[in-house]
N, CA and C atoms as a LAMMPS dump frame, in Angstrom:
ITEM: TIMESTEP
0
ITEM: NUMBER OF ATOMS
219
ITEM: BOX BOUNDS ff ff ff
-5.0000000000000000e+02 5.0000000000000000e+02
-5.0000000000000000e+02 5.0000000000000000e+02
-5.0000000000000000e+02 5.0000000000000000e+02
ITEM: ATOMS id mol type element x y z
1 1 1 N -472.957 356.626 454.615
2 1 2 C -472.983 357.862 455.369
3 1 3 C -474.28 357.928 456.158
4 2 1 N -474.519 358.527 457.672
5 2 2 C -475.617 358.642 458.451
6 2 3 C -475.754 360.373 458.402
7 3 1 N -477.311 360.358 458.463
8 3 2 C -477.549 361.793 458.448
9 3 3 C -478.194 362.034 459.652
10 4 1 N -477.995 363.13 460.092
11 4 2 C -478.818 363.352 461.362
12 4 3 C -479.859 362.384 461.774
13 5 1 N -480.66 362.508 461.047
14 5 2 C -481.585 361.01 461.554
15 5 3 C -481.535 359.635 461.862
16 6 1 N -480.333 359.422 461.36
17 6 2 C -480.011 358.214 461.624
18 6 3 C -479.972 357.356 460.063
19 7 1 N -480.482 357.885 458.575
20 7 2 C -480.952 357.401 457.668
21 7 3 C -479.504 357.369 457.194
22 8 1 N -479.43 356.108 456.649
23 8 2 C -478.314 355.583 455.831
24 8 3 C -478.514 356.018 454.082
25 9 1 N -477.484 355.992 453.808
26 9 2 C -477.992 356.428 452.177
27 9 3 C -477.801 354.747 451.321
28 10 1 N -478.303 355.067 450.085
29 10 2 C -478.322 353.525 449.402
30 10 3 C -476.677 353.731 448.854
31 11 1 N -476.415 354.545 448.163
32 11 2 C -475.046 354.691 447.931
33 11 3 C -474.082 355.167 448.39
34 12 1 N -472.696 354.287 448.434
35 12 2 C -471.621 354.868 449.124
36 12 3 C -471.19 355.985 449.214
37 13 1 N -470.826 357.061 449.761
38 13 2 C -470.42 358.045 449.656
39 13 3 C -471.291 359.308 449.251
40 14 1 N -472.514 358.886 449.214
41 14 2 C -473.556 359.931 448.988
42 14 3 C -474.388 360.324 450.258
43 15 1 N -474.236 361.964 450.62
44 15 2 C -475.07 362.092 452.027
45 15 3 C -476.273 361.951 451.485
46 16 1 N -477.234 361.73 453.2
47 16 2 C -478.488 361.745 453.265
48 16 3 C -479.07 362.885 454.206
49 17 1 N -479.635 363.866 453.273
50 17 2 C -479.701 365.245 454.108
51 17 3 C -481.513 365.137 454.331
52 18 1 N -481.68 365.953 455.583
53 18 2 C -483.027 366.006 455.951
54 18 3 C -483.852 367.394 455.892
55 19 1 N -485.156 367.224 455.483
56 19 2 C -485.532 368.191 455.244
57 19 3 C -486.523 368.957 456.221
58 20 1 N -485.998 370.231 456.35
59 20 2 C -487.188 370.895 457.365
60 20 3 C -487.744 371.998 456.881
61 21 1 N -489.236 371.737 456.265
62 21 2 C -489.66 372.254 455.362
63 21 3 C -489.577 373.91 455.979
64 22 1 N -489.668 374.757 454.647
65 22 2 C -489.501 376.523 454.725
66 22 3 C -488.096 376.93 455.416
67 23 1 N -487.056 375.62 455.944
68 23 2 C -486.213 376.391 456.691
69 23 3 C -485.27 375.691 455.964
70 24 1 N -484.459 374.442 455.643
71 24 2 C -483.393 374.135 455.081
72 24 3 C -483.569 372.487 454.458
73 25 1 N -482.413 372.177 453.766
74 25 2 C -482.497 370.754 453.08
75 25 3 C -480.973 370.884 453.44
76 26 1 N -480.58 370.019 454.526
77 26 2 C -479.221 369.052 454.794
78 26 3 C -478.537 370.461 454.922
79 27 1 N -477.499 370.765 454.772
80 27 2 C -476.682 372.033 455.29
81 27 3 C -477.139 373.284 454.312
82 28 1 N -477.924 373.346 453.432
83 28 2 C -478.718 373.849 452.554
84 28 3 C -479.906 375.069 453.257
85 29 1 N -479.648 376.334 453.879
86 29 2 C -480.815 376.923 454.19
87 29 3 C -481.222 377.829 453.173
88 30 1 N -482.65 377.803 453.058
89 30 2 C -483.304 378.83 451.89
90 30 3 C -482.971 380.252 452.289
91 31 1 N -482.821 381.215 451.299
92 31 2 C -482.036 382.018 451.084
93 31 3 C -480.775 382.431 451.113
94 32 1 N -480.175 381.38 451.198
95 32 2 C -478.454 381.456 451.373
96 32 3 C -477.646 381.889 449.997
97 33 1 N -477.231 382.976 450.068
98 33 2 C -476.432 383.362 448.953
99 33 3 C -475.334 382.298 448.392
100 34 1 N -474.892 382.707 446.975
101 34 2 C -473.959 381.539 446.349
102 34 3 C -472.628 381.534 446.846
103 35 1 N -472.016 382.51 447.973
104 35 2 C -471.282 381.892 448.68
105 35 3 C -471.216 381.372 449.983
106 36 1 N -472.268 381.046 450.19
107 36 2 C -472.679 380.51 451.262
108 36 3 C -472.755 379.065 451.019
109 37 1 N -473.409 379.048 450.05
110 37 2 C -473.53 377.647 449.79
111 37 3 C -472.757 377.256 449.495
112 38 1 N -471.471 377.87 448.761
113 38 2 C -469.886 377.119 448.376
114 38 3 C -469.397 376.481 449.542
115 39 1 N -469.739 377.472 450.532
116 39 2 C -468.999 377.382 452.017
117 39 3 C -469.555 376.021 452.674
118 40 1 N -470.742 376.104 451.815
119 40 2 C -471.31 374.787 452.862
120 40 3 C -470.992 373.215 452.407
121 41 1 N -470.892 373.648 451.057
122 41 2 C -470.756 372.599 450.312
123 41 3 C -469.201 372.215 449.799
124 42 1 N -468.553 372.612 450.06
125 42 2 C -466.899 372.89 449.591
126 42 3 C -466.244 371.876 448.664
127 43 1 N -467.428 370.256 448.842
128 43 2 C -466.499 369.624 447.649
129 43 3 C -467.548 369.241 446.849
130 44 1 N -468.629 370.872 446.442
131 44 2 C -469.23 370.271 445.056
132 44 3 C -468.459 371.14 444.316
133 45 1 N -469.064 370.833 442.616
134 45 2 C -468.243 371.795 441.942
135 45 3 C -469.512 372.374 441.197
136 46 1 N -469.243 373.5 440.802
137 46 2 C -470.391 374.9 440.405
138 46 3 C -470.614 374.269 438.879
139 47 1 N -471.308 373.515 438.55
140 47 2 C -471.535 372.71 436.829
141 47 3 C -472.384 373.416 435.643
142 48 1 N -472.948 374.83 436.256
143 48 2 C -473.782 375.378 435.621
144 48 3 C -474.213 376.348 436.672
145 49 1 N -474.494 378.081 435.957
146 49 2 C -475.283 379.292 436.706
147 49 3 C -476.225 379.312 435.459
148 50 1 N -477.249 380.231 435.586
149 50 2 C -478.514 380.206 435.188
150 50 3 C -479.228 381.679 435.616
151 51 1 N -479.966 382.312 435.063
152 51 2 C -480.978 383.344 435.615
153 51 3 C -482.185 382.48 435.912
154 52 1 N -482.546 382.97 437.015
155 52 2 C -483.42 382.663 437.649
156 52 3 C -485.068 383.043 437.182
157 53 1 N -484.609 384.158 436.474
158 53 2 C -486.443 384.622 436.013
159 53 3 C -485.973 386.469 435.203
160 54 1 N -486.582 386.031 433.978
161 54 2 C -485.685 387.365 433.373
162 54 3 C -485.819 388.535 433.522
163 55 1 N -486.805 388.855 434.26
164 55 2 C -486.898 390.301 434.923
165 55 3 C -486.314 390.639 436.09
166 56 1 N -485.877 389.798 436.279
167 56 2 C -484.158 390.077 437.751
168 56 3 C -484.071 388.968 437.451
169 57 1 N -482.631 389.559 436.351
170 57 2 C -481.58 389.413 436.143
171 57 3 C -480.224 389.09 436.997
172 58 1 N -480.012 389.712 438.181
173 58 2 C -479.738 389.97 439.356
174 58 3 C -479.533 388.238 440.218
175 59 1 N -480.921 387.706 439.997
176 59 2 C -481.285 386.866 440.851
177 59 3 C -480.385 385.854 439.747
178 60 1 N -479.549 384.449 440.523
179 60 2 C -479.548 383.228 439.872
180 60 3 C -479.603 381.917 440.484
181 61 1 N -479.693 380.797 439.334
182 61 2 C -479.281 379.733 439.96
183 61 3 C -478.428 378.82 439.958
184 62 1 N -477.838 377.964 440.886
185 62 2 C -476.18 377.515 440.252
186 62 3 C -477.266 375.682 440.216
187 63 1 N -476.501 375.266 439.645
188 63 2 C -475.918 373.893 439.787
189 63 3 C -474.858 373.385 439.961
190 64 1 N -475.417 372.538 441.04
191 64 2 C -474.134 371.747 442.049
192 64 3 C -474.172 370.375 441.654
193 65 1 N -472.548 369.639 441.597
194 65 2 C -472.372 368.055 441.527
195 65 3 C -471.762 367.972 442.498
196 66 1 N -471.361 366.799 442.977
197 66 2 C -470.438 365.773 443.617
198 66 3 C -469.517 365.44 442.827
199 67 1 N -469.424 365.413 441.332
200 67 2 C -468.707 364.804 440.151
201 67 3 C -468.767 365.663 439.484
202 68 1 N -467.612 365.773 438.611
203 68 2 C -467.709 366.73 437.554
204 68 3 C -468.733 366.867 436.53
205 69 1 N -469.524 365.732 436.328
206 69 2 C -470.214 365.808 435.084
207 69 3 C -471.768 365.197 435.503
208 70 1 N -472.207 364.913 437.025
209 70 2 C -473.787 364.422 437.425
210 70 3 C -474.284 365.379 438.323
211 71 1 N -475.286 366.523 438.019
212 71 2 C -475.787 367.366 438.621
213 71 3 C -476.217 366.25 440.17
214 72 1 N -476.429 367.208 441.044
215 72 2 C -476.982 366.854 442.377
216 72 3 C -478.089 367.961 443.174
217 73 1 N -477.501 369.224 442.84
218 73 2 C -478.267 369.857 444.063
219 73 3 C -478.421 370.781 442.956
């Protein structure tokens, strides 16, 4: 797979996303709510949510795979 830059990844079928720091990582922009990121990501699968910090509660974090069972993002 080629990523915007032109960077090939070492493994098949795995993107190579680029990073522009304070603003996004590969279709990934910071602050994007968790359906946003479903939207962006449509064939990971949600492997784990999490609180983010226990005084907001409110706030979380997911984990994303490519595979059912190898975290990625």
């Amino acid at each position: 797979m080629v990523s915007e830059a032109g960077e090939t990844s070492p493994e098949p079928g795995r993107p190579v996303w680029v990073l522009n720091p304070l603003e996004s990582i590969g279709p990934l922009h910071f602050g994007m709510s968790a359906d946003e990121v479903r939207a962006a990501l449509p064939e990971a699968f949600e492997l784990n949510r999490f609180s983010a910090d226990p005084f907001y509660p409110d706030i979380y974090g997911l984990q994303l795979g490519f595979h059912p069972a190898v975290p990625a993002v």
